[in-house]
N, C-alpha and C positions, 0 to 999 in steps of 0.2 A: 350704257346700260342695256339696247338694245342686242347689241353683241356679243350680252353674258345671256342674259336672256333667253334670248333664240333657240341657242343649243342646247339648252334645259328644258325647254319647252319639245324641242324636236326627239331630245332622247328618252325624257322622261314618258311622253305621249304614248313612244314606241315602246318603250318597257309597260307602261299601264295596260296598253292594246293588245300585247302578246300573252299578259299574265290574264286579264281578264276572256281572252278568245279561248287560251288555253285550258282555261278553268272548267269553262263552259264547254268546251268538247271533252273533256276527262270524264266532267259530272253527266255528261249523255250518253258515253263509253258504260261509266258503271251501272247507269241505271240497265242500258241493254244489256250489259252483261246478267245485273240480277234477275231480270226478267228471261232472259232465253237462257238455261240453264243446260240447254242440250248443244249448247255450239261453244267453244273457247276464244271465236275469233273474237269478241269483243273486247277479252279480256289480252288478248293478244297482242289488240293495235293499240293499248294503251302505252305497251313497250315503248312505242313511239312515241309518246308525249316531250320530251326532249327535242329531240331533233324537229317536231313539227312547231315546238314555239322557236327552234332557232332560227326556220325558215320565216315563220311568220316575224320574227323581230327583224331579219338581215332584208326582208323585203320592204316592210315598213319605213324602216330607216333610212333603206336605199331612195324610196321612192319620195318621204320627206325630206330627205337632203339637196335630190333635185328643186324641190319645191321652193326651200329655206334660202338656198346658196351660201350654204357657210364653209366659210373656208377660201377660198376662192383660189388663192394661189396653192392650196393640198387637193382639190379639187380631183383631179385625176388618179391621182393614189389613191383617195379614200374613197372614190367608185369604184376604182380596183380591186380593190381590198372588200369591200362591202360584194360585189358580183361575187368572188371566190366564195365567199363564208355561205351565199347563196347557194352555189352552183354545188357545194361540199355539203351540207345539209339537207339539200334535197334527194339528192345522192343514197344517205343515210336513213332516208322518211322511206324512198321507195325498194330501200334491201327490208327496210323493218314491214311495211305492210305487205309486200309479197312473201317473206316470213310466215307471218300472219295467216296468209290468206293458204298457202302451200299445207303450211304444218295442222291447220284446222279440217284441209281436205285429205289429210294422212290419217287425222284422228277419226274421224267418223266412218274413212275404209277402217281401221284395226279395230274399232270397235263393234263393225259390222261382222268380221270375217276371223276376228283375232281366234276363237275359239273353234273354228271350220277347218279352216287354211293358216295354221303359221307361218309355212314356212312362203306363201305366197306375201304376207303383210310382212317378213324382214325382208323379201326382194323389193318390193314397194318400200319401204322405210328406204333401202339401199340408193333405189332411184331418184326416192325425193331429196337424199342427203347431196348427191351428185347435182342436181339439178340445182339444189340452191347453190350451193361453189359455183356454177355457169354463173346463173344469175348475177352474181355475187361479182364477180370478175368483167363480166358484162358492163355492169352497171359503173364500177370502176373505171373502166377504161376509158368509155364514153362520158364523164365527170372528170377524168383527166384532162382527155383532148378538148372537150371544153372550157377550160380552164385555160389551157394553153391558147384554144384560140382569143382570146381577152386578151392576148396584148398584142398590139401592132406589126411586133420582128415578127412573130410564129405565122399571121397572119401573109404576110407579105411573102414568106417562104413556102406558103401552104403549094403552090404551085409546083415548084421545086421540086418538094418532097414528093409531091401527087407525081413527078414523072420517074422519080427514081423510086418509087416505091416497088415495081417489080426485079429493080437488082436486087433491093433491100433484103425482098421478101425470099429471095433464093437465098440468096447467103445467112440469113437467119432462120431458114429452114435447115439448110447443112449444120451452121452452130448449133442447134436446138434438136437436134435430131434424137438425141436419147430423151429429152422432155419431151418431145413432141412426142413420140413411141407410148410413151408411156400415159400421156394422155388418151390418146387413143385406145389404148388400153383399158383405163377406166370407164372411158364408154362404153365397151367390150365386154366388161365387168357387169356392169351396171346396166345392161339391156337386154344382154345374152344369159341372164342368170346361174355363172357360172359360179359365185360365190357372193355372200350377203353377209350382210350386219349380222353377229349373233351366229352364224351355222361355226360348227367345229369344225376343224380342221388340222390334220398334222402334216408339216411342212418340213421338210428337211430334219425327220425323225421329232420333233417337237409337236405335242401337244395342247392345243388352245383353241380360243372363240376369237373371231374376228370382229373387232371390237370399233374400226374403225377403217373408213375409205374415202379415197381423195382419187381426184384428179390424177396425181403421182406417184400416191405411195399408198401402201396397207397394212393396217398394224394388227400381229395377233398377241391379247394376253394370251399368255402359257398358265398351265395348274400352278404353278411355283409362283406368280401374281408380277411375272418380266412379260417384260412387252418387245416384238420382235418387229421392228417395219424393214418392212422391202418393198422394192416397185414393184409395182402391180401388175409390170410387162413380164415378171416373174410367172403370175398367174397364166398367163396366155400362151409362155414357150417353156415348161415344166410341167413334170404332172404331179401332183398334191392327191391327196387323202380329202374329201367332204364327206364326215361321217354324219349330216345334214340335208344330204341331200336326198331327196324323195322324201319316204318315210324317216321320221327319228329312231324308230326302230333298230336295235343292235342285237347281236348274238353274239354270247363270251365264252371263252373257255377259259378252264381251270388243270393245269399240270401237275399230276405229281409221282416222282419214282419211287414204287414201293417194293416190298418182296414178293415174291411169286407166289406166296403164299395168304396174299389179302384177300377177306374177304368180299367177293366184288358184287354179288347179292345184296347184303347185308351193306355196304356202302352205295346199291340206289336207292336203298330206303333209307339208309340217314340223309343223303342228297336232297330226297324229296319233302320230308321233314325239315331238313335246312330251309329249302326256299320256300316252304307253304309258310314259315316265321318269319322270310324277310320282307319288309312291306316295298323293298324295289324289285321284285321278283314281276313281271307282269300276268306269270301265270301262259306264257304263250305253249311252252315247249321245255324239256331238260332231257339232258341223256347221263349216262357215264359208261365209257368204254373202253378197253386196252387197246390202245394206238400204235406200242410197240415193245421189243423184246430186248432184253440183253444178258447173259450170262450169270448178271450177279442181280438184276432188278429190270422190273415191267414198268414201265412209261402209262399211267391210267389219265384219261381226259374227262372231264365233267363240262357238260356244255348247259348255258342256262340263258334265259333272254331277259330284257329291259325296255323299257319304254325310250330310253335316249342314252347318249353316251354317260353322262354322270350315274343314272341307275344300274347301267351294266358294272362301271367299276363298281361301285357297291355291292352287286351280286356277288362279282369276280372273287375281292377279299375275303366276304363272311363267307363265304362257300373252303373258300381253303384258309382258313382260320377257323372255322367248327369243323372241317373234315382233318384236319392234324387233330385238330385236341380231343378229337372223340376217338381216333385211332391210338392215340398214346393212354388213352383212359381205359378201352375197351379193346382194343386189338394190337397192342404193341410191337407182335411179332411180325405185324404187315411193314413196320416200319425199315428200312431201308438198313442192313447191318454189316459187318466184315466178319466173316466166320474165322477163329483163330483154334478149328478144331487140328489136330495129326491128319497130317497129309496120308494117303493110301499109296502105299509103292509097290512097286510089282516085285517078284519074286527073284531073287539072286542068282545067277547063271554059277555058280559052284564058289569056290573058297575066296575067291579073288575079291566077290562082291562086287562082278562089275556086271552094269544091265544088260541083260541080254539086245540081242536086238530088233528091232523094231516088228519083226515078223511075229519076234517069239512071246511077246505079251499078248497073254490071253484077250479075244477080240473084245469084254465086257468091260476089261481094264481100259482098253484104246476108247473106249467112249466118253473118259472125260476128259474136259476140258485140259489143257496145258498148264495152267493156275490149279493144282491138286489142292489148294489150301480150302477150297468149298466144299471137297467131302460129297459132291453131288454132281451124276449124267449130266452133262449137257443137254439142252434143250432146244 
């Protein structure tokens, strides 16, 4: 009886003592969370709550079981086994409160600065993402190797390994040499503030926000809602587009080939009309002017600014989407044409009808263009 007993007593204990400790640090968690209403860490190291009763159960039971002696011939495996669940729990408690403690001192910078300095709180967001991945890995490793050293072989070999550990460490610098690059890299990324969480970017003629960053790799959504990753060692030996950087600030233009005959007056006051109606307009600056010439049509440019890259496209479009439809409404003939008038031919050298030559066309004739079908000088 005492040997059914026992273990009921010893695990039952350890479940009451975990659920009731646990309880009671939850319900102190929330009260300070209701009460400090300007901090989220409270509500943050509640995350924890799991992993801190597993610890508290794998320690309890650990430390009842020495007490109990049950078992006697499993004895050794199931302190085995109990250390691990310990050793892997705690592991877990200390990524969740440094979490915690990281992401609460992220919030009260962006909350401080978010509306001063953006683009300083997405390099800071960028850092603290980096920094917990260390952490993160960190923590891992050292819950690995501790785990390994718990059993007697790993221990006995520790020696061994401690002397061959600088071969190791060469030839697994050589294999790893593209991942190591690349980590490096991230760190490169992430301190040198060459690109952050959130700035736009166009990469290899693609358009998008950089949406996430690792140790290895960095991925950008695209406008079309694809996501592009590439190593990030990319970032450090290519050069890229950050239209993010410094100011958000853009300036857009707008193309379009009309006839020689638009009015270009009368199209900077529909321009300016346009953008006083568009609410992404920022009001900084606008132009419109002829950028270039060609025989049959003039190349005119409209220039207009935006507060970020999304408001420039916006300008971009309604600007040349109301400047076509107020031309086709109001000024047609600016619009771009092929003249299918009678060509103008020079005068016939006698009965034969064959052209004189090239001296003998009068010089007003030689003035137009080779294409006779426009009816109009060269320009």
């Amino acid at each position: 009886m005492e040997n059914l007993l026992r273990p009921l007593i010893v695990v039952g204990g350890s479940v009451v003592l975990t659920l009731v400790i646990g309880w009671a640090t939850d319900f102190l968690l929330r009260k300070a969370d209701a009460r400090h209403h300007e901090t989220p860490l409270w509500g943050l190291l509640r995350r924890g709550r799991i992993p801190y009763q597993l610890v508290l159960f794998a320690a309890l039971l650990r430390g009842f079981y020495d007490e109990a002696q049950l078992l006697e011939e499993r004895r050794e495996s199931i302190g085995q086994t109990l250390t691990l669940v310990l050793i892997g729990s705690t592991a877990w408690l200390v990524n969740r409160i440094a979490a915690a403690i990281v992401e609460t001192s992220y919030s009260r910078y962006a909350s401080a600065r978010a509306h001063r300095d953006p683009a300083r709180v997405r390099r800071v967001r960028t850092q603290v993402t980096l920094i917990m991945r260390v952490l993160s890995a960190i923590v891992g490793v050292v819950a690995a190797a501790s785990m390994l050293l718990t059993f007697p072989a790993f221990r006995a070999a520790g020696a061994s390994l401690l002397a061959s550990a600088g071969i190791l460490g060469i030839v697994a610098g050589v294999a790893a040499q593209s991942t190591l690059s690349n980590m490096f890299a991230g760190f490169q990324i992430a301190f040198g503030d060459m690109v952050r969480i959130g700035d736009t970017v166009v990469v290899d003629g693609e358009w998008g926000a950089v949406e996430e960053i690792t140790l290895t790799f960095l991925t950008v959504r695209t406008w079309d809602e694809r996501r592009i990753t590439m190593p990030v060692s990319y970032f450090t030996s290519k050069p890229f587009e950050n239209w993010s950087r410094g100011t958000p600030q853009m300036t857009g233009t707008v193309f379009w080939h009309l006839d020689h005959s638009a009015p270009l007056e009368a199209m900077r006051e529909r321009l300016r009309d346009i953008l006083r109606e568009c609410p992404a307009w920022d009001g900084r600056a606008y132009n419109l002017c002829v950028t270039d010439s060609t025989p049959s049509t003039m190349e005119v440019r409209a220039l207009a600014t935006g507060k970020d890259a999304d408001d420039i496209w916006t300008v971009r479009v309604t600007v040349r989407e109301e400047m076509i439809r107020w031309l086709t409404r109001e000024h047609p003939y600016a619009l771009p044409r092929v003249n299918t008038a009678d060509a103008v031919l020079p005068p016939s050298a006698g009965s034969n009808g064959h052209r004189p030559p090239h001296e003998a066309v009068p010089a007003q004739q030689r003035r137009y263009h080779g294409n006779h079908s426009s009816g109009r000088p060269e320009r």
